[in-house]
C-alpha positions as CSV (number, residue, x, y, z in Angstrom):
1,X,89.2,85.2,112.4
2,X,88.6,89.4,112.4
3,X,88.3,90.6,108.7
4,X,90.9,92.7,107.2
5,X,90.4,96.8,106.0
6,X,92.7,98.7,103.8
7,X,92.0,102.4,104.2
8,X,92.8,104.9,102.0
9,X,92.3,108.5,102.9
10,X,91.9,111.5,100.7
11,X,94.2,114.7,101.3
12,X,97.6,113.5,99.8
13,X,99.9,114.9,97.5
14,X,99.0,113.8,94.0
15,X,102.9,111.8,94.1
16,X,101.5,110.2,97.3
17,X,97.8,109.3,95.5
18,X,99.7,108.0,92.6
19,X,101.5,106.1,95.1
20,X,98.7,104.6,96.5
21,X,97.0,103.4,93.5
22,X,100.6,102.4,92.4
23,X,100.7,100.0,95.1
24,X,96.9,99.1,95.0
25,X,97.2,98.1,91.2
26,X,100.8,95.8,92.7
27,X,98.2,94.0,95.2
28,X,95.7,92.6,92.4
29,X,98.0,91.2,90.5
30,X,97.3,87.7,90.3
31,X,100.4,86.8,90.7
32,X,99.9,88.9,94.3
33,X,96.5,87.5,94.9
34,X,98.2,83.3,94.4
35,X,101.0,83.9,96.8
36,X,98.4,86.1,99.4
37,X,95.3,83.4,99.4
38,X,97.7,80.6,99.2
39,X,100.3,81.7,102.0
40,X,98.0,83.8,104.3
41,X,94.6,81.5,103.8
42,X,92.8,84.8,102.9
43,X,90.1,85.0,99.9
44,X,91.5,86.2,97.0
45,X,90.4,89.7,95.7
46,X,89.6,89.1,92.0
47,X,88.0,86.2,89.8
48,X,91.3,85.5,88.2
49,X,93.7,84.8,91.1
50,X,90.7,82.1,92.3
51,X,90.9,81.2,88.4
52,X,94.5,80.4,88.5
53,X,94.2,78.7,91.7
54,X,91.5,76.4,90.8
55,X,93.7,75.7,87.5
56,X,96.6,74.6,89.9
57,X,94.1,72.1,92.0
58,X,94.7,74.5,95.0
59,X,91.4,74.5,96.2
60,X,90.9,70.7,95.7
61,X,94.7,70.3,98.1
62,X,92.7,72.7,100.5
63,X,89.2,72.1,100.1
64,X,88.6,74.5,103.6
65,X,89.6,77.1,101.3
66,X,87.3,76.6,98.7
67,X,84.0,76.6,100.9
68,X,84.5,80.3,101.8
69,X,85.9,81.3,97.9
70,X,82.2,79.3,96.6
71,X,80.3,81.4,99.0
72,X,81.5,84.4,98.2
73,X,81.4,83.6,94.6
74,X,77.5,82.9,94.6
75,X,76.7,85.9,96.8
76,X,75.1,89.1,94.9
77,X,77.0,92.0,95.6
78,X,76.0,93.9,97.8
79,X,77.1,97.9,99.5
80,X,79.0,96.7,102.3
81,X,80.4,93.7,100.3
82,X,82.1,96.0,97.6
83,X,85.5,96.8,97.2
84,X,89.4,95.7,98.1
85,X,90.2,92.9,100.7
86,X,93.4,92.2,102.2
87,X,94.7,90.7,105.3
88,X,97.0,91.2,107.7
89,X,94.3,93.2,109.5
90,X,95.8,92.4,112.9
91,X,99.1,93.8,112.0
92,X,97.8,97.1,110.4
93,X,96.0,97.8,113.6
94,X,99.4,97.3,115.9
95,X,100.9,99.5,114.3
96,X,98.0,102.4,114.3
97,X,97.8,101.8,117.8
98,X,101.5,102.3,118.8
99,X,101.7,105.4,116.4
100,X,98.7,106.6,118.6
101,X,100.6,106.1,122.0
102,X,103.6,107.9,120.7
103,X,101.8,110.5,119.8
104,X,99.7,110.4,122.8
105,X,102.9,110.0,124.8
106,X,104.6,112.8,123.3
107,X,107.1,110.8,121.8
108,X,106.0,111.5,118.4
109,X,104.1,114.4,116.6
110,X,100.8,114.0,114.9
111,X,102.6,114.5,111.6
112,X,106.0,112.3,112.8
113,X,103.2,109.4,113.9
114,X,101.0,109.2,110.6
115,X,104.1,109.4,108.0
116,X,105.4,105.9,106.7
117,X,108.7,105.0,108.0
């Protein structure tokens, strides 16, 4: 499985920044982080989601689960090991590289191909 990245790059409008950590705070909610780890098989981001899904006896349903979670749960932090996690890798880096051909095509701008939908 290839590990996931969210990227989030400086030079925005403040209403886009505010946006962005809008949407950041959304994805560590642990109601977020249940329905991620248990839906996509993903470790959750924070203590509490793995909390709530040990309270629910998800991790003894799907012990496979758990063996990563306990792993990264005894691991000392480290540099590279800091920060946000989130799946759906994959998909992000579709849809980077078809904005790229557009843009490398000529269908698309560089502005037209880095601006959300």
């Amino acid at each position: 499985m290839i590990g996931a990245t969210l990227w989030v790059l400086k030079g925005h409008e403040p209403a886009e920044d505010k946006g962005v950590a809008q949407f950041l705070k959304f994805l560590i909610e642990p109601t977020q982080q249940r329905w991620w780890a248990s839906t996509t098989g993903f470790v959750p981001i924070t203590k509490s989601a793995v909390k709530s899904l040990e309270d629910d006896s998800f991790y003894q349903k799907n012990p496979e689960q758990w063996t990563a979670v306990s792993q990264l749960l005894d691991a000392k932090p480290a540099r590279n090991s800091r920060g946000i996690r989130l799946g759906n890798f994959d998909q992000v880096v579709e849809a980077i590289q078809f904005e790229l051909e557009n843009i490398f095509a000529g269908r698309k701008t560089v502005k037209e191909g880095s601006m959300p939908p």
